[in-house]
SETOR-687524 format. One record per residue (C-alpha): residue number from 1; residue in one letter; x negated, y, z. Coordinates in Angstrom, 1 decimal, decimal comma. Example, Ala and Ser with C-alpha at 12.3 -4.5 7.8 and 13.67 -1.06 7.14 Angstrom:
2
r num=1; residu=a; c1=-12,3; c2=-4,5; c3=7,8
r num=2; residu=s; c1=-13,7; c2=-1,1; c3=7,1
END
This chain:
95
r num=1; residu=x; c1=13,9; c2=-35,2; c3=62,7
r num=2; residu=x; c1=17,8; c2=-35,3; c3=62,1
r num=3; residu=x; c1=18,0; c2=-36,5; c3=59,3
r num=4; residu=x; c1=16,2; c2=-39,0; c3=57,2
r num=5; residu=x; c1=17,3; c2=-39,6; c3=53,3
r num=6; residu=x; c1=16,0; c2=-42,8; c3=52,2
r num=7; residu=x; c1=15,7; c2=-42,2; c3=48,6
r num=8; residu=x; c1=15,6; c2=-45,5; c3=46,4
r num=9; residu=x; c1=17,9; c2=-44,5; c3=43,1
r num=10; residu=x; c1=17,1; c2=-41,8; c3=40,5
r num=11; residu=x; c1=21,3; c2=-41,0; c3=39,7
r num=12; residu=x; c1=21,5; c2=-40,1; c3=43,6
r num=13; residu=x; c1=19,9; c2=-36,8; c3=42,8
r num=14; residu=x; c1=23,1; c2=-34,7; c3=42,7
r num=15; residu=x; c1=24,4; c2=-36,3; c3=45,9
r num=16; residu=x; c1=20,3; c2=-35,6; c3=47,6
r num=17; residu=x; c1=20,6; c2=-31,7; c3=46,6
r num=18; residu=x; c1=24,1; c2=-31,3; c3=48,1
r num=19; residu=x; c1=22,6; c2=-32,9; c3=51,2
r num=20; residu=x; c1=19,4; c2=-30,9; c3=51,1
r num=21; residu=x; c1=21,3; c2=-27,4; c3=50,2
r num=22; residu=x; c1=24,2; c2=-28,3; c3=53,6
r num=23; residu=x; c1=21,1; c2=-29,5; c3=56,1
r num=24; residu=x; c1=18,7; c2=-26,0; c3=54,6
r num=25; residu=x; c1=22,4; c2=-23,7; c3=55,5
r num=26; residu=x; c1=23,2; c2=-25,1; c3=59,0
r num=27; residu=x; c1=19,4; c2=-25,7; c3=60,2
r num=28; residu=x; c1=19,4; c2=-29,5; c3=60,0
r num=29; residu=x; c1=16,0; c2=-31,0; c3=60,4
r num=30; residu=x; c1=15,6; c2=-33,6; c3=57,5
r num=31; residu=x; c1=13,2; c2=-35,7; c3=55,2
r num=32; residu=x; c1=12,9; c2=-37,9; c3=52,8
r num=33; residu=x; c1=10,9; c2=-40,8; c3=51,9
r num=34; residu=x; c1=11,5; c2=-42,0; c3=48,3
r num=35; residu=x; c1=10,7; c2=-45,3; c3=46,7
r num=36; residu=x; c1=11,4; c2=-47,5; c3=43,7
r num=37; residu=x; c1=12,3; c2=-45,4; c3=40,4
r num=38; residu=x; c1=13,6; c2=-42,5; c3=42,6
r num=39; residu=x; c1=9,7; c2=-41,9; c3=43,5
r num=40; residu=x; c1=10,4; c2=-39,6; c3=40,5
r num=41; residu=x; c1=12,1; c2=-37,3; c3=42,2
r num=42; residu=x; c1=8,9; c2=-36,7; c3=44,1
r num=43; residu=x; c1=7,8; c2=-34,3; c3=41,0
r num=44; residu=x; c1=10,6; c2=-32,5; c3=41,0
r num=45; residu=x; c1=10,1; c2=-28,9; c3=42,3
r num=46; residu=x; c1=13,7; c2=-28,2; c3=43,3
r num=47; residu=x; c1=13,7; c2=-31,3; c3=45,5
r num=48; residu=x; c1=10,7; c2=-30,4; c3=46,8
r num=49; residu=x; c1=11,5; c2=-27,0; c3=47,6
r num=50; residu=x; c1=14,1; c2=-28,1; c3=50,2
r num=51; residu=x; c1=11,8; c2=-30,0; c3=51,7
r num=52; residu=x; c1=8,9; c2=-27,8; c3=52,5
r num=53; residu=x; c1=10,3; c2=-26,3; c3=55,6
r num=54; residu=x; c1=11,1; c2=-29,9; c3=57,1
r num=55; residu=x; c1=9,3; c2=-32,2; c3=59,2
r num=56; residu=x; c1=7,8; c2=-34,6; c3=57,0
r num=57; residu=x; c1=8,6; c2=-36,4; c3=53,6
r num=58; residu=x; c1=6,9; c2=-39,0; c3=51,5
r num=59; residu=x; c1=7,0; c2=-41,3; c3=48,4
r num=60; residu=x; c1=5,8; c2=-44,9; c3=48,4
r num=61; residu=x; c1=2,2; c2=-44,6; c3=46,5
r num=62; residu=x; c1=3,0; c2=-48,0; c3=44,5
r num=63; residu=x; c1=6,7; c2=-46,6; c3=43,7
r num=64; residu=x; c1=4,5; c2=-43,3; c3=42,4
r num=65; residu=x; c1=2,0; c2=-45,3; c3=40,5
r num=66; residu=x; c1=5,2; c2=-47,4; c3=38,5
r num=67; residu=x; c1=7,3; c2=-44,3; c3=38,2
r num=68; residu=x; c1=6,0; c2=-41,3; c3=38,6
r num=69; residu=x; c1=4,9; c2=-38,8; c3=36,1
r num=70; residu=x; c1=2,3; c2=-35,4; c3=36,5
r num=71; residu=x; c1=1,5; c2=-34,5; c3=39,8
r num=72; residu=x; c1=3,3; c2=-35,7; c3=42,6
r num=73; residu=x; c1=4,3; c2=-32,9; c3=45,0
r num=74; residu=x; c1=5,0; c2=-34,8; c3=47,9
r num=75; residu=x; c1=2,6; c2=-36,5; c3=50,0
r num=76; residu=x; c1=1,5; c2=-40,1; c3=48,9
r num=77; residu=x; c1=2,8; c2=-43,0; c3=52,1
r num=78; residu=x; c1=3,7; c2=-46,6; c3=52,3
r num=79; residu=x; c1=6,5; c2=-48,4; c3=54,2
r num=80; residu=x; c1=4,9; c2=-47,9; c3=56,9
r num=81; residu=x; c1=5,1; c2=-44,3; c3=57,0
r num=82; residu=x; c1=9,0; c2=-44,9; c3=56,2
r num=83; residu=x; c1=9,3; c2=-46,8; c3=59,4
r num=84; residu=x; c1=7,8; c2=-44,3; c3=60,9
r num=85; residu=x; c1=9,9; c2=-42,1; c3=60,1
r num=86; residu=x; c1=13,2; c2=-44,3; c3=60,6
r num=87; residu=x; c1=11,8; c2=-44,5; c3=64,0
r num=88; residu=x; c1=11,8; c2=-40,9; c3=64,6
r num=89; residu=x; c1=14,8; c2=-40,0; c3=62,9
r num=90; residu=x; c1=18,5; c2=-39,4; c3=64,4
r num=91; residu=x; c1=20,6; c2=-40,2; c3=61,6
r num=92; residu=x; c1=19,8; c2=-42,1; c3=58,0
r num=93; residu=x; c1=21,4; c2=-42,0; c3=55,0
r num=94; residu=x; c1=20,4; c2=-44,0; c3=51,8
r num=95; residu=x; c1=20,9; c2=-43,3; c3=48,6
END
């Protein structure tokens, strides 16, 4: 993965769709993995429609049970699975 977005705050999700839209246009590998209040973001079907085609993405299952609302539409993980994929990632940005 190129790119991993480490999601933790709900007002970074203008900045996260600009990043999403630039990586989708040049073919940038990325993922997320979102926690705290921005687990929100994991039911939100424009987010997740960027990140279908990547790699892997998740949102921290206590973060989901706290903050979430519906159906989450991004697979459930736990810090674990975000070092995981800090481990495997090139480049990370948080927001």
């Amino acid at each position: 993965m190129d790119i991993l977005f480490l999601v933790s705050q709900i007002e970074s999700v203008p900045l996260l769709r600009g990043f999403l839209r630039a990586c989708e246009r040049r073919q940038i590998e990325c993922g997320c993995f979102f926690t705290g209040p921005a687990a929100r973001l994991a039911g939100d079907p424009k987010v997740v429609a960027f990140l279908q085609a990547g790699p892997r993405s998740a949102v921290c299952e206590y973060s989901w049970e706290r903050f979430g609302h519906g159906q989450c539409l991004i697979p459930l993980g736990s810090q674990t699975d975000n070092s995981a994929m800090a481990a495997a990632a090139r480049h990370i940005v948080s927001l």
